[in-house]
Structures are given as C-alpha cells and as structure tokens.
C-alpha positions, -999 to 999 in steps of 0.1 A, spaced: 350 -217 -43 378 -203 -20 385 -226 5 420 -238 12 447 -227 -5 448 -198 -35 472 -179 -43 483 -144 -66 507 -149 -89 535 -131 -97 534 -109 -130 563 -123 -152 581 -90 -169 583 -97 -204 612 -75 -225 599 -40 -221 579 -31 -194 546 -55 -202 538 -84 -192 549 -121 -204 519 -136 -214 534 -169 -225 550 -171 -188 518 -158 -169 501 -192 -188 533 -209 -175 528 -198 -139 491 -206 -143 497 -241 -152 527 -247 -124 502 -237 -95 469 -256 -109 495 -285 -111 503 -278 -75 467 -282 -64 456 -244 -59 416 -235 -61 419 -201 -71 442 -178 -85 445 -141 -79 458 -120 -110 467 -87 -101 470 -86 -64 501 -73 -40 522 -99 -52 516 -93 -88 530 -56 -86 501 -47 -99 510 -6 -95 535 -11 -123 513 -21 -149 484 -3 -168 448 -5 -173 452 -21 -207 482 -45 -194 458 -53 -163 433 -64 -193 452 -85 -209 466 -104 -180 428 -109 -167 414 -118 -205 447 -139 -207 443 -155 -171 404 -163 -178 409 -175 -209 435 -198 -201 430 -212 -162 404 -240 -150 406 -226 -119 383 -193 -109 401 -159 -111 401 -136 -83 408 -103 -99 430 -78 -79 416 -43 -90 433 -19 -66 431 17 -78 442 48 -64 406 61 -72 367 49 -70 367 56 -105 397 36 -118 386 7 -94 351 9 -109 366 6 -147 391 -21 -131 355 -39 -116 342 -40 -158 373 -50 -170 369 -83 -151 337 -86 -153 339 -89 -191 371 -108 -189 348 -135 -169 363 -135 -133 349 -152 -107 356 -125 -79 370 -89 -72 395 -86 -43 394 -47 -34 415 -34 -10 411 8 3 425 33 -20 462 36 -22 491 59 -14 472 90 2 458 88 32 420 86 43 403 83 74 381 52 80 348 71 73 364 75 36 377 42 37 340 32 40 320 56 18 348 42 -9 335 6 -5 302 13 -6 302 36 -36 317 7 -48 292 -18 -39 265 3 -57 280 6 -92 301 -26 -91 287 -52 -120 261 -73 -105 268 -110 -97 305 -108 -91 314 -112 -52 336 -86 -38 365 -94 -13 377 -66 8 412 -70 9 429 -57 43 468 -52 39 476 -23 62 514 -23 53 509 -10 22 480 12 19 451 26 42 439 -3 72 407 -13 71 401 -13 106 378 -42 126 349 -13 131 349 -5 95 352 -46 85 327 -50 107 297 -24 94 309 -36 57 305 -70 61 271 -71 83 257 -51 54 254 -83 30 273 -62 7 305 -82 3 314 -115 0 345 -115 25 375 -107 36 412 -116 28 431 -103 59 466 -96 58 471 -73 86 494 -105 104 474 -99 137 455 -127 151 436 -108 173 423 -89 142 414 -122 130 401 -142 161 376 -106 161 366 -112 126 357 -150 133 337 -141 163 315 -116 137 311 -145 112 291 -162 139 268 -132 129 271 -124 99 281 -153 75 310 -144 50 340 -157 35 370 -150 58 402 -155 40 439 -153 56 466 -134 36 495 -134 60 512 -169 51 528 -167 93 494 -167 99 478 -197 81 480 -225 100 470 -210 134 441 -194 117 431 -223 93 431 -244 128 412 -221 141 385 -218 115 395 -201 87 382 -207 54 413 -207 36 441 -187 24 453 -165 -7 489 -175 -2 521 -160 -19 540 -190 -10 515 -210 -27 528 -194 -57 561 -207 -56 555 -239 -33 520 -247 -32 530 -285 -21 543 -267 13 509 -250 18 482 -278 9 503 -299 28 499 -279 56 460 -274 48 453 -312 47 472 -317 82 449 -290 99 418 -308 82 431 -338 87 433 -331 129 470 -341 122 486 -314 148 522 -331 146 523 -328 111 509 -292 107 538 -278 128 563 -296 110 555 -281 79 548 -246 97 584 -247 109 588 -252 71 567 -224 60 585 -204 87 621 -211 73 610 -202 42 591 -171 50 622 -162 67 643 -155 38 616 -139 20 619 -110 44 648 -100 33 642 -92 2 614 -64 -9 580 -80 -20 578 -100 -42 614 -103 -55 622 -135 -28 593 -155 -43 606 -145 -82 643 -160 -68 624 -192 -61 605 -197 -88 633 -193 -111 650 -220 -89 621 -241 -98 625 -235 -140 596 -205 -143 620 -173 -143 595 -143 -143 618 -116 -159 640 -85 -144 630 -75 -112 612 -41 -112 639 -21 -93 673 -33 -98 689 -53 -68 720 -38 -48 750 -57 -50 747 -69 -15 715 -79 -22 721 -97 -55 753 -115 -32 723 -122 -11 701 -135 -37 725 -159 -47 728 -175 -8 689 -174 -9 690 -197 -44 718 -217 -30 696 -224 3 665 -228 -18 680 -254 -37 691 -276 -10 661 -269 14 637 -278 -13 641 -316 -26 630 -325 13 605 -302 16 586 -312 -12 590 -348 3 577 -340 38 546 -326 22 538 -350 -1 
C-alpha cells in the first residue's frame, strides 16, 4: 500500500483557528492528481499540535470520506491516553494506517519510549497497521535499539524514518533482512539515496506541493535510470534548500499558494525580513517551476 511516494498534507487554516475543509478536499485532489499512493492527515507537516481532538476528527472523517487513496492517520499525542483516543478516532473514520511517533514535548528515556509503544500496541484497534514514526528534531528519538526490539516483535507494521541519517537507515535495512517490515523514508534529502538503496518508499512533504519532482525521481531509481535520478535530486535539493529557511511547514504553504491552493494564515505571523524573504522564495518558485515540472514529466 505504501510504496513510492506519499505524502502529509498540509492543514489549510480556514477563518478562525479550524480547519478549511473545502481546501483540505482541494489539497487532497491536487496530490491524487499528482500521482501520490497515500496520504498522511495529521502528521508534522500538517501542524497537527495546533488543532484539537474534534478538528483532528473532522479532517480524518473529511480526508476518508473524500480521498481514493488510503489515509495514514498522524495521531501524535503528548499522552498514551490521547494517542489511544486519537487510534479510535481513525479507526472509525476508516483509515488505512496509524503513523505514531514517541510522546511529545517532555522528555523520556528510551525504556519509556518503548513501554509507550507497546502499551499502545495492546489497546490499539485491531486490524489497523501501526507506523512508528522517528523524527528526533521535534520530539523524543526513537533510537535503532529501541526500533529494533519494536519492530522484531511483529507488533508494528513499519517505520517512517526522518532522523536524516543514513546510517540510521542503512542499520534499519540490514534488520529488515530479519524481520520483514515496511521501512519508509521521511527526510526528502534522503529519498533517492535510500529509495536506491532499497527503500520501500517515502512519506514526502515535497510531494505535497510537487509530487511530479518526487515520482519522477521514484521512477528513475526504479527505472535503474542513475543519470536521471540525480538530475532531479539536484532539483529536489534546490528546492529543499529554500525550504530551510523558513520554519516547518510555512516554505511548502508559500509554494502551494504559487501553485493556486493557498492554505490560509500562517500559524505564527512571519517577521518582516522573512515575509521580504517569502516574497524572493515565490519569485524563485515561480521561475524554477515551469522546467522542473518538464524535467520530470
């Protein structure tokens, strides 16, 4: 079901602080357009801290409801508890998977780390495949130990890395060998390295905003195309570039206004320097794009 290229979306701010429905159904269409396989509501990149239980419900029911592709739900929680009720919500709202990464903000040793997940795993609704989701820059790491015991358990589905280290990942291959499971890239610098080197796909921001660029670059790697893989890599890279400028996931809300879905107000209001640097970004992103689009095609 996840192979290749899926991506979160972006939550489109509607007037107040809920969500756009109308323009998450917009979103939804532009990336199944695009080609994606899956779509993650609620992840990283879908600010999903901002929003409530009941607004996380409605996105899922709305997301379900409305996409031929499967749903990944995000259901990060600060709590075992909140994830649990999170974990009901979409199974009821008819996901396809749950991407859970540790518990946010405080810290917790990786015994804890652990004992969460597997707490999890015992009360989680039966039949829906869980995703550990390792993203280190923003809450606790998951380290490779940890991964490792989790994942030989036959517990959990897979992994959606984002840690950015290919080490991590080339050690997380190696265990497949072992233990079979789903391993999934989440750092989009990462992606063609690691699709080349066997992984099984990619839950891609860019994809939400350019998913041409990145099943472009996934049918070179399958294709054995090398040449053309690094073109578009350099592409990637270029655009990736920009993006770091900017907080998470404001860069990728810039371009997708460029490209006619605007997502609403950003959730913390842009400096002047950086709205003066916004505008170079769209600028660039306007010119840059047009022979992008044509390289991948």
């Amino acid at each position: 079901m996840l192979e290749g290229v899926n991506t979160p979306l972006v939550t489109p701010c509607g007037p107040g602080p809920h969500p756009d429905l109308g323009a998450l159904k917009a979103l939804i269409d532009f990336v199944m357009a695009g080609g994606v396989r899956a779509i993650c509501i609620g992840g990283t990149t879908g600010e999903f801290i901002h929003y409530s239980l009941d607004d996380r419900q409605r996105m899922l029911a709305c997301a379900t409801a409305h996409s031929k592709a499967p749903i990944i739900a995000g259901i990060a929680h600060s709590s075992l508890d909140g994830a649990l009720d999170l974990a009901r919500i979409a199974a009821e709202a008819g996901a396809s998977a749950l991407l859970v990464m540790p518990p946010y903000f405080f810290h917790y040793q990786q015994e804890e780390v652990r004992e969460f997940y597997l707490r999890f795993a015992d009360a989680c609704p039966p039949a829906l495949p869980i995703l550990l989701y390792n993203i280190p820059a923003f809450t606790n790491d998951i380290s490779f130990e940890t991964a490792r015991g989790l994942l030989s358990s036959g517990r959990f589905a897979g992994i959606k890395d984002s840690s950015g280290s290919m080490d991590n990942f080339g050690r997380l291959r190696a265990l497949r060998s072992h233990h079979p499971f789903t391993l999934l890239v989440g750092d989009d610098k990462m992606f063609t390295e690691a699709r080349t080197q066997g992984a099984d796909g990619v839950i891609s921001g860019v994809a939400g905003v350019i998913p041409e660029l990145m099943i472009g670059i996934d049918r070179a790697v399958l294709a054995g195309s090398s040449g053309r893989a690094q073109l578009l890599d350099r592409r990637l890279r270029e655009f990736i570039a920009w993006l770091d400028r900017f907080p998470t996931p404001v860069g990728i809300k810039l371009a997708l206004a460029e490209r006619g879905l605007p997502t609403g107000p950003h959730a913390v209001p842009l400096s002047p320097a950086r709205q003066r640097l916004a505008q170079q970004f769209q600028d660039w992103f306007r010119e840059w794009l047009p022979a992008v689009l044509q390289e991948a095609a």
